[in-house]
C-alpha positions in Angstrom: 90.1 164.3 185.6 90.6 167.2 183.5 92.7 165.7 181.6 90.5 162.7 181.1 87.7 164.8 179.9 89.7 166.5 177.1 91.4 163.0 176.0 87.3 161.9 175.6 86.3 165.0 173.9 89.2 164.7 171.4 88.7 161.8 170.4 84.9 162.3 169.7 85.7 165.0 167.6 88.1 162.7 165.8 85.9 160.3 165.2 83.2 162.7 163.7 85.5 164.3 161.8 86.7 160.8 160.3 83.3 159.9 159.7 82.2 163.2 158.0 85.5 163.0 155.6 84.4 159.3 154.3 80.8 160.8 153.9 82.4 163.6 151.6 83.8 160.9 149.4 81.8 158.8 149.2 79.7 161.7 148.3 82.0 162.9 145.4 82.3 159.1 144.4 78.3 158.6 143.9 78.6 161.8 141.7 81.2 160.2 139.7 79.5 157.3 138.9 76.5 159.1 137.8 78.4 161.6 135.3 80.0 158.2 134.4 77.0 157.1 133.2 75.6 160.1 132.0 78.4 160.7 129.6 78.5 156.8 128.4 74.9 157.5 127.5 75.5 160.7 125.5 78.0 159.1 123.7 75.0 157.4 121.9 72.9 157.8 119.0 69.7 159.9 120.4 67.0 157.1 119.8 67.6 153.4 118.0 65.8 154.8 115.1 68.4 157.7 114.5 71.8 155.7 114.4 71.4 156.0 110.5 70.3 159.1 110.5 66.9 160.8 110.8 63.4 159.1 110.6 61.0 159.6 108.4 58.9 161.7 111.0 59.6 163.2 114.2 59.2 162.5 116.9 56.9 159.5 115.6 59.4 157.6 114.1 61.4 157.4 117.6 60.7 154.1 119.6 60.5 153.2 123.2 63.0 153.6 126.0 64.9 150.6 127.5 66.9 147.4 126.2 67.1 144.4 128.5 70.6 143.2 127.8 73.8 145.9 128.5 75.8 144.7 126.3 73.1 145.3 123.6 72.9 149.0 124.6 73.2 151.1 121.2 71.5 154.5 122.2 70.6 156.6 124.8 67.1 155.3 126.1 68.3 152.3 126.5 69.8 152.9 129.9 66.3 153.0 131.2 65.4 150.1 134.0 69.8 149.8 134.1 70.4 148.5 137.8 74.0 147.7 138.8 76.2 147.6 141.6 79.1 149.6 141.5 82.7 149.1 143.5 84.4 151.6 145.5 87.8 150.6 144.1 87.2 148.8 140.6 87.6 145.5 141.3 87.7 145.4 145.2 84.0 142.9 144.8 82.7 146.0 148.0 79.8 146.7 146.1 79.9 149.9 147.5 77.5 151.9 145.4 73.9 150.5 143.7 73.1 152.6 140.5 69.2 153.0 139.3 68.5 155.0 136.0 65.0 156.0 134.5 65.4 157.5 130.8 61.7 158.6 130.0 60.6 161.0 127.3 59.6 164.3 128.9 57.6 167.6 127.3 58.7 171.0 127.7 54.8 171.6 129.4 55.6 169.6 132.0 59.0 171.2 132.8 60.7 168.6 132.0 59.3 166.4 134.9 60.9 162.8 134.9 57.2 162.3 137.0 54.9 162.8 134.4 57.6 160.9 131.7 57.2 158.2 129.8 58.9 155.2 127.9 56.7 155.3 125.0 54.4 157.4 122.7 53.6 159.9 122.6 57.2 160.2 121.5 58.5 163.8 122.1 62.1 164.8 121.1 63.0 165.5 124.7 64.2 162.4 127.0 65.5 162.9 130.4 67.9 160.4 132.4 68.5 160.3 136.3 71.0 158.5 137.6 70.6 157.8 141.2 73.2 156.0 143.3 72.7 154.9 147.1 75.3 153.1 149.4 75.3 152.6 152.9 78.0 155.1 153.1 75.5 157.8 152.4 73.2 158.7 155.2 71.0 161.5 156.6 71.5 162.0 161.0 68.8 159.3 161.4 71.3 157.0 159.4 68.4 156.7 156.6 70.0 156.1 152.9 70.2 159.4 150.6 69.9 159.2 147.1 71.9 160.8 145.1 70.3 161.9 141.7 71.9 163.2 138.8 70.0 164.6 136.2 70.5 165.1 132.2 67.8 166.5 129.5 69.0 165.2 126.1 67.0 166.8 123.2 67.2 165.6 119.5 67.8 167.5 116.7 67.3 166.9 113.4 70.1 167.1 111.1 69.0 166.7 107.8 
């Protein structure tokens, strides 16, 4: 009986340890694929109106977030509205991971609030992006999704 009792009680705690180590990962993974983002972004011009170099006026001369097409992505706002599903293994087809990003212009007198942002004017030279990624391998005690949100401020400056 004793015996019977500790096999049961190891194995629960085997299980929850198993359980809390592919929550960790998964986790660390959801984290990755945000910075993943974050940095593709960054790699970009500012606004579309900057790849050639400064507008005429700023922040006026900067134009609205988002771009409907990836593959037509050619600065950093136009991540905004981006909705994917990401793999676990690249490849694999899981679908592991769903990705949501918001790039909104944001004012210092706000705090930076992705709340109060917006895609359009006024224009400020401020925009903030938050990645969030969700997957089913991500859940609270009451086995309700968390979200995982990544935050980055970009701010433009004017080089010329």
């Amino acid at each position: 009986m004793l015996f019977s009792l500790i096999l049961l009680t190891s194995n629960r705690m085997i299980f929850i340890n198993s359980q809390k180590e592919i929550e960790s990962s998964a986790e660390k993974k959801a984290i990755t694929i945000a910075q993943t983002y974050i940095d593709e972004a960054r790699a970009l011009p500012f606004d579309a109106n900057t790849a050639g170099g400064p507008p005429a006026q700023v922040p006026e001369g900067f134009s609205s977030c988002g771009q409907a097409n990836p593959s037509d992505f050619n600065d950093f706002d136009d991540y905004h509205g981006l909705n994917e599903t990401v793999d676990w293994q690249k490849g694999s087809g899981d679908g592991a991971f769903d990705v949501s990003i918001q790039v909104l212009y944001v004012n210092p007198s706000s705090d930076f609030d992705i709340a109060s942002g917006h895609t359009g004017t006024p224009y400020t030279e401020f925009k903030k992006m938050v990645v969030t990624v969700t997957s089913d391998y991500l859940t609270d005690n009451n086995g309700d999704k968390i979200e995982i949100r990544v935050p980055y401020l970009r701010r433009y400056y004017k080089t010329q």
